[in-house]
C-alpha positions in Angstrom: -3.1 6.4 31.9 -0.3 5.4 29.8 0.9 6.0 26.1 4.8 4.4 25.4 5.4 2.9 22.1 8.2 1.0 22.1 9.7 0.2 18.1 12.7 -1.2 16.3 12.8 -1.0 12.3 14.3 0.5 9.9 14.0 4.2 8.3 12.5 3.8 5.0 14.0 7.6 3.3 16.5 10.0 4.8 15.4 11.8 7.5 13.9 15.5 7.5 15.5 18.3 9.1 13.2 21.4 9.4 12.4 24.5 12.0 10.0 25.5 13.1 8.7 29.5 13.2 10.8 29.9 16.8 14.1 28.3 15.7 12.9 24.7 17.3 14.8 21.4 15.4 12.1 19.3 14.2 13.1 15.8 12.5 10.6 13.1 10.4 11.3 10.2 9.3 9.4 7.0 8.6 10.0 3.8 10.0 9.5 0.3 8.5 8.4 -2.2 11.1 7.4 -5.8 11.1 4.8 -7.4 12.6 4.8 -10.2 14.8 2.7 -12.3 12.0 3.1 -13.7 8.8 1.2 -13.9 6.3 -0.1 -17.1 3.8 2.6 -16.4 1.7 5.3 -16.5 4.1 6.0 -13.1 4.8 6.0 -10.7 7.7 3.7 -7.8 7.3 5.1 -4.0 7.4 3.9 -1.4 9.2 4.9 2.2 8.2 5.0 4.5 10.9 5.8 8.0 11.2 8.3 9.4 13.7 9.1 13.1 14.8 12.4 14.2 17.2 12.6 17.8 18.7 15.5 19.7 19.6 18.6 18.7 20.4 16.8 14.9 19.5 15.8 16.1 16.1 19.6 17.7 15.0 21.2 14.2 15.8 19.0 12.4 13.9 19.1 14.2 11.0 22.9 14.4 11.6 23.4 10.7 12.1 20.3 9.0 10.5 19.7 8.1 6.7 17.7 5.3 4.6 18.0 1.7 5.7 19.6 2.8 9.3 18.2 0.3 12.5 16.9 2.0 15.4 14.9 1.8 18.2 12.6 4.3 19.4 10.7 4.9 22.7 8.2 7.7 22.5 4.3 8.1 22.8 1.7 7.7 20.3 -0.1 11.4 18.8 -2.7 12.1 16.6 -2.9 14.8 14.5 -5.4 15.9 12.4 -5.8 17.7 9.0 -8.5 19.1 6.6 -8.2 19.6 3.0 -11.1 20.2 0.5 -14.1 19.1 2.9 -12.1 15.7 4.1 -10.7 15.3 7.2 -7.4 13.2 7.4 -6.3 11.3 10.9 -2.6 11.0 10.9 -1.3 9.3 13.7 2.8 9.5 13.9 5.4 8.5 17.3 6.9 11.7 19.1 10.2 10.4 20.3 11.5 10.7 23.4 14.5 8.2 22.7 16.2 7.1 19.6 18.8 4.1 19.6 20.6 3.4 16.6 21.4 0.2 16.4 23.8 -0.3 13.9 26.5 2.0 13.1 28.7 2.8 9.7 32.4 0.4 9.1 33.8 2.5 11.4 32.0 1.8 14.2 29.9 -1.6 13.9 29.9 -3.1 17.8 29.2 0.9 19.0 25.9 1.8 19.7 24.4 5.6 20.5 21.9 6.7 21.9 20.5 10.3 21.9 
């Protein structure tokens, strides 16, 4: 079987730098991402998506990332799940295993990094 998602957009909000209860860098952000349709009005429709880095990953991203930044991810597809009061919410968000950014401040435009 295979899960690879494969995604190039933009981050919609700075990214979110947090530990968890054992010291492990986790990162979230959210990535805007258009589709390969448009719509009757002429547009391209968005998807939001949600994207988590660990480690090492997740301290570069938080370090280097912030709103509007293009990147490209390569990572797998999760599901996690959540009750609150009686519902059950499906949450479905991209563990990555790469992150590209693909544009860089003035200082470095024609550089690109990945982590």
């Amino acid at each position: 079987m295979l899960n690879r998602i494969v995604l190039i957009g933009r981050l919609t909000r700075d990214p979110e730098l947090r530990y968890t209860s054992n010291g492990t860098p986790v990162c979230n952000f959210t990535l805007a991402v258009e589709r390969n349709y448009t719509n009757r009005d002429g547009e391209k429709d968005v998807d939001f998506i949600d994207i988590v880095t660990w480690r090492a990953l997740a301290e570069n991203c938080a370090r280097h990332l912030g709103k509007g930044r293009l990147v490209g991810i390569d990572g797998s597809l999760q599901i996690r799940k959540s009750e609150n009061n009686n519902r059950t919410y499906i949450n479905p968000e991209v563990n990555a295993d790469n992150v590209r950014f693909l544009d860089w401040s003035n200082n470095n435009q024609n550089a690109a990094a990945s982590y």
